[in-house]
N, C-alpha and C positions, 0 to 999 in steps of 0.2 A: 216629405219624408220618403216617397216611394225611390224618387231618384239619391238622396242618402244610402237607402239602404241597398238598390241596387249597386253603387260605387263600391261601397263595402266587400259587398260579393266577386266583383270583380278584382279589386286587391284582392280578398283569401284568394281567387283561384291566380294568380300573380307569383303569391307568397308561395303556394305549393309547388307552382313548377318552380320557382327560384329550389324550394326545399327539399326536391326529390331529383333535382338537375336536370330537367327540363330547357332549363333556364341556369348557366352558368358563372362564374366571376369571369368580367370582361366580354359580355355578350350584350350586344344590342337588342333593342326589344325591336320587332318588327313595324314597321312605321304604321301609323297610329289608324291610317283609313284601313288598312289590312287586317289589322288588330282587333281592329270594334269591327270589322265584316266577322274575323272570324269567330271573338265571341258574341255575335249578334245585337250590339248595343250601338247607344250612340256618342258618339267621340266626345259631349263634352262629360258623361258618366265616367268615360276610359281618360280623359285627361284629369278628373278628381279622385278617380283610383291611383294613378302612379304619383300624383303628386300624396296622398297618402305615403305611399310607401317610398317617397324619395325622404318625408319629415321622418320616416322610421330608422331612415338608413339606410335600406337594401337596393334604393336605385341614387343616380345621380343625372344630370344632364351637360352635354355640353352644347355649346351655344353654338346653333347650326350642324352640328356634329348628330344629334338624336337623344335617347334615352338608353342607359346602360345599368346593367346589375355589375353594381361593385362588387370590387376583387378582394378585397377586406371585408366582410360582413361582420356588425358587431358585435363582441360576446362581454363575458365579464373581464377580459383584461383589457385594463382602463390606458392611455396613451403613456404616463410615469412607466409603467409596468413593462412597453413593449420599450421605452426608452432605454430601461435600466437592462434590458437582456441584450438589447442592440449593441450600448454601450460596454459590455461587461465580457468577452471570449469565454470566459470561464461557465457562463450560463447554459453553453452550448450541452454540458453532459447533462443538463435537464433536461434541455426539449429531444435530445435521444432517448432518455429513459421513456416519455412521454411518447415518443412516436413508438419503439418498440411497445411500449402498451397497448398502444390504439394499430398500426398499421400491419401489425402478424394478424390480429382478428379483421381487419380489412380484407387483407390477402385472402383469407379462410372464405368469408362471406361473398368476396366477389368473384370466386370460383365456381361459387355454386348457383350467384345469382345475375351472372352476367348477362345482358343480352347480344345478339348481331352487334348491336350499334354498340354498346359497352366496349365490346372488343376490339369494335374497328377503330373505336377512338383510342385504346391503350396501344394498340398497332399504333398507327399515328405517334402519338404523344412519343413513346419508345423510339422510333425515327427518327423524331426531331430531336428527341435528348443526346442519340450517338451521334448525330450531324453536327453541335456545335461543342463538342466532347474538342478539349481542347483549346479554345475559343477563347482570343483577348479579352474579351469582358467576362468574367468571373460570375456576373450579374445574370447576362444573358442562359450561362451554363445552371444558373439557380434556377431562372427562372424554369426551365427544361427541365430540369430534374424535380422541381415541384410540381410542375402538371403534371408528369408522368404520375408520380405517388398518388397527387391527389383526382386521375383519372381511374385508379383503382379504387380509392377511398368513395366515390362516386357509384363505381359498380356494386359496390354493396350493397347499395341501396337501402343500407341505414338509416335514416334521417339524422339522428341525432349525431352519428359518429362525423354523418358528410357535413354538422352544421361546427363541430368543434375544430374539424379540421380546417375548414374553410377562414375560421377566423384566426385561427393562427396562421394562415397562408404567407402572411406580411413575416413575422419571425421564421416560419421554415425555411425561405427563401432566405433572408440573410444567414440563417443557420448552414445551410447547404452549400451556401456562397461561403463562410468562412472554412467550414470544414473542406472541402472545395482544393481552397487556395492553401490549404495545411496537407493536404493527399499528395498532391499533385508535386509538394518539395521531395516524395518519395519515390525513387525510383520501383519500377512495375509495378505501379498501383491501378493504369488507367485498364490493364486488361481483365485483374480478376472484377473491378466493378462492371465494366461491361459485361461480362460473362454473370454475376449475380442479378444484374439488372433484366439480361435475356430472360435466364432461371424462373426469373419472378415474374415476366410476362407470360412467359409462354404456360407457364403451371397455372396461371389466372384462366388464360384465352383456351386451352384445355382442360379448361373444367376440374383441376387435381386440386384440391381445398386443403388437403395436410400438407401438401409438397409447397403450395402458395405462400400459406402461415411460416412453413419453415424459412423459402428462399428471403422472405422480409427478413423475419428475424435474422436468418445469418449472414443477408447485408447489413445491419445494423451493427450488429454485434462486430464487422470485421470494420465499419469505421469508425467505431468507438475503442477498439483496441488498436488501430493504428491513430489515430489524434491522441491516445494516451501515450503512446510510444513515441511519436513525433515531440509531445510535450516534455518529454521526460529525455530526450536527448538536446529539446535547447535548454533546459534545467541545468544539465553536465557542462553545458557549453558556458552558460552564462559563470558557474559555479568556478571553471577553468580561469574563464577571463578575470573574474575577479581574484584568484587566488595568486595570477602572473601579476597582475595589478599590484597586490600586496606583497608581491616579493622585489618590486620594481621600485617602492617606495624606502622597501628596509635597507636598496642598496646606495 
């Protein structure tokens, strides 16, 4: 029983740096003799605790590879759910309503609660997103632009916000990637996002928590109004081509 319940202990404190980002999506846990040095235990307690929480979901392994905190963590949206939003373009003005709900109060909160290391990592994350700004993979430019956000989302040090976010990680990313490839048919789009993206870093890593909230939101807001606009001029086009169509037929 003693070593049950020491395993146990060791997963909760697992579970808390995974939940307070200690412990990130796509992070290696540190190898296993260093690990049980550093929580004082011994390795086959620290190998019943992560196998614990790899049955819960929040780690996985790869064979030879290590132990790793997945980049998906569970929530209530069940695999159908992320299918039908994946498959569906039209889903996307959800998960922006959604994000501007959640990520102008991110903005707000990780201004005020960021730390050294918070900022150096939104530093970072922010560098890497204008480096591959541009970039044949679509994919790769998601993937960029969702660590940035959810390196913010992170400084807040919410728990709960950092754990909703996280598990929609999988949908931001395809969302970001469609929106993405819908921006980018528009001439000078790639400057004002760069410039709102700065906006919202530099107002986080300078501590201004109203200017944060705002710069979210009126990135949001300017690509939700341009993917409506882009939407609504292939509407005219399709609506054109059909109409030459039908005049093509009457001749």
């Amino acid at each position: 029983m003693k070593k049950q319940r020491l395993s146990e202990k060791i997963a909760e404190k697992l579970e808390r740096m995974i939940a307070d980002g200690s412990l990130t999506p796509g992070d290696r846990l540190p190898a296993e003799r260093a690990l049980s040095e550093e929580f004082g235990v011994s390795r086959p307690s620290l190998r019943e605790a992560i196998q614990k929480l790899i049955s819960k979901g929040l780690l996985f392994t790869r064979p030879g590879g290590g132990t790793f905190v997945k980049t998906t963590i569970a929530t209530n949206f069940n695999d159908p759910m992320l299918a039908m939003f994946r498959e569906n373009p039209e889903y996307r003005f959800d998960v922006l309503e959604i994000r501007h709900a959640l990520e102008g109060n991110a903005a707000y909160y990780a201004a005020l609660r960021a730390t050294d290391e918070d900022k150096e990592k939104i530093r970072s994350n922010y560098d890497k997103m204008i480096a591959v700004h541009g970039s044949e993979d679509p994919m790769d430019e998601a993937r960029a632009d969702s660590a940035f956000h959810l390196s913010i989302v992170e400084a807040s040090h919410n728990l709960v916000l950092l754990h909703v976010m996280r598990g929609l990680f999988e949908l931001l990313q395809n969302s970001i990637s469609h929106n993405l490839d819908k921006l980018y048919t528009l001439p000078r789009t790639f400057a004002p996002l760069s410039a709102q993206h700065k906006a919202l870093m530099e107002a986080v890593v300078e501590g201004r928590p109203e200017d944060a909230r705002c710069a979210a939101q009126n990135h949001l807001a300017f690509v939700e109004d341009k993917i409506k606009e882009i939407d609504a001029d292939e509407a005219r086009k399709i609506r054109s081509l059909q109409y030459t169509q039908v005049l093509g037929d009457q001749s």
